[in-house]
C-alpha positions as CSV (number, residue, x, y, z in Angstrom):
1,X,-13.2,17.5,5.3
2,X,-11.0,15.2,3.5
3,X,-7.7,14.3,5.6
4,X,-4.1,13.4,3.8
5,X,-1.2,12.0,4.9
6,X,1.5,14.7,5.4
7,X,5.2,14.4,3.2
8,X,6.7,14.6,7.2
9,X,4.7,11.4,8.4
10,X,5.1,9.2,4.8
11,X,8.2,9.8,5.0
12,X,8.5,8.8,8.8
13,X,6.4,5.8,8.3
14,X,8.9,4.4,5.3
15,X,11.8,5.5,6.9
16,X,10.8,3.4,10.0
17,X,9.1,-0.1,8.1
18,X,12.6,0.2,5.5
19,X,14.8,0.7,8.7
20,X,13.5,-1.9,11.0
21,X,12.4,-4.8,8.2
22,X,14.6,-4.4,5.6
23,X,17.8,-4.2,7.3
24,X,18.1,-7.5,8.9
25,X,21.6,-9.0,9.1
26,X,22.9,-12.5,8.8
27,X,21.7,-13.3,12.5
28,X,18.2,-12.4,11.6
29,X,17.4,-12.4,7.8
30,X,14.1,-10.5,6.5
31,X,11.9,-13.4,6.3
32,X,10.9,-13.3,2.2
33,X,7.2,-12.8,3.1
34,X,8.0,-9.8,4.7
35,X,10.5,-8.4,2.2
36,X,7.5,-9.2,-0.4
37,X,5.6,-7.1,2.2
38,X,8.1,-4.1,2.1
39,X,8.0,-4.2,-1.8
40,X,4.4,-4.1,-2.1
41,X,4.3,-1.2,1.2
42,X,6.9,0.6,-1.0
43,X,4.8,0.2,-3.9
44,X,1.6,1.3,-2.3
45,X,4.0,4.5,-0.7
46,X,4.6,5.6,-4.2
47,X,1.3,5.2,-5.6
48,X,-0.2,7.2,-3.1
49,X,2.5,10.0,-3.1
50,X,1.6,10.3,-6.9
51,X,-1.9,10.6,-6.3
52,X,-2.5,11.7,-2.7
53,X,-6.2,12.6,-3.3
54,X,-7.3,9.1,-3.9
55,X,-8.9,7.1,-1.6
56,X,-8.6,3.5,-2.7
57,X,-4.4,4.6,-2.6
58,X,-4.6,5.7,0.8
59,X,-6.2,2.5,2.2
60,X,-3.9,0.4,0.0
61,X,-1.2,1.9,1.5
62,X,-2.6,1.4,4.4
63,X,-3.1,-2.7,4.0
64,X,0.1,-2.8,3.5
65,X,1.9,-1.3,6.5
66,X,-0.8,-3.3,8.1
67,X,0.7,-6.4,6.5
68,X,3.8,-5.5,7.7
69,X,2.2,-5.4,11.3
70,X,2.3,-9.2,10.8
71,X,5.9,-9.9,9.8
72,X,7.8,-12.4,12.1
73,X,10.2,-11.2,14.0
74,X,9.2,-7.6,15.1
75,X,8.9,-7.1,18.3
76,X,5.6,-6.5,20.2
77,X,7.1,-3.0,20.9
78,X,7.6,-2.3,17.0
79,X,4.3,-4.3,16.3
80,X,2.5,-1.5,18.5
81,X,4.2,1.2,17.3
82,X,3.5,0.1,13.7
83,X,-0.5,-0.1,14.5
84,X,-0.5,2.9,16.1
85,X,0.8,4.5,12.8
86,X,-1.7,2.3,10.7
87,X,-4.6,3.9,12.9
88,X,-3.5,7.5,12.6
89,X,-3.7,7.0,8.6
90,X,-7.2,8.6,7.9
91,X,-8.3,7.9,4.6
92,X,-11.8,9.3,4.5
């Protein structure tokens, strides 16, 4: 049986990668790789809400919070917490 992200968790997941990468402050700018990253993760968000049957969507979407996994700066907390939500996206 095929699995989909829910609305609850999409939303969840950008609420979380927008809050904690794209609000950095004069102390501790976004670097511009990882904005680039929250662009392309938003992107990948929308695509995938449009279309939330299609495979090649989910796992782009996918590469992309994974991307954001590697951003400097984020904690090793965060940096968990962020795989962990990579891993529970099942696009198969």
């Amino acid at each position: 049986m095929k699995k989909n992200l829910s609305f609850p968790v999409l939303s969840a997941i950008c609420f979380i990668a927008v809050l904690a990468l794209g609000c950095g402050g004069d102390d501790n700018p976004t670097p511009a790789s990882c904005e680039d990253g929250i662009n392309d993760y938003e992107a990948a968000l929308n695509a995938y809400i449009a279309d939330i049957t299609s495979v090649s969507k989910c796992n782009a979407l996918k590469a992309s919070l994974n991307d954001l996994v590697d951003c400097p700066g984020i904690t090793a907390e965060k940096k968990k917490e962020y795989q962990d939500e990579v891993d529970a996206i099942d696009c198969d």
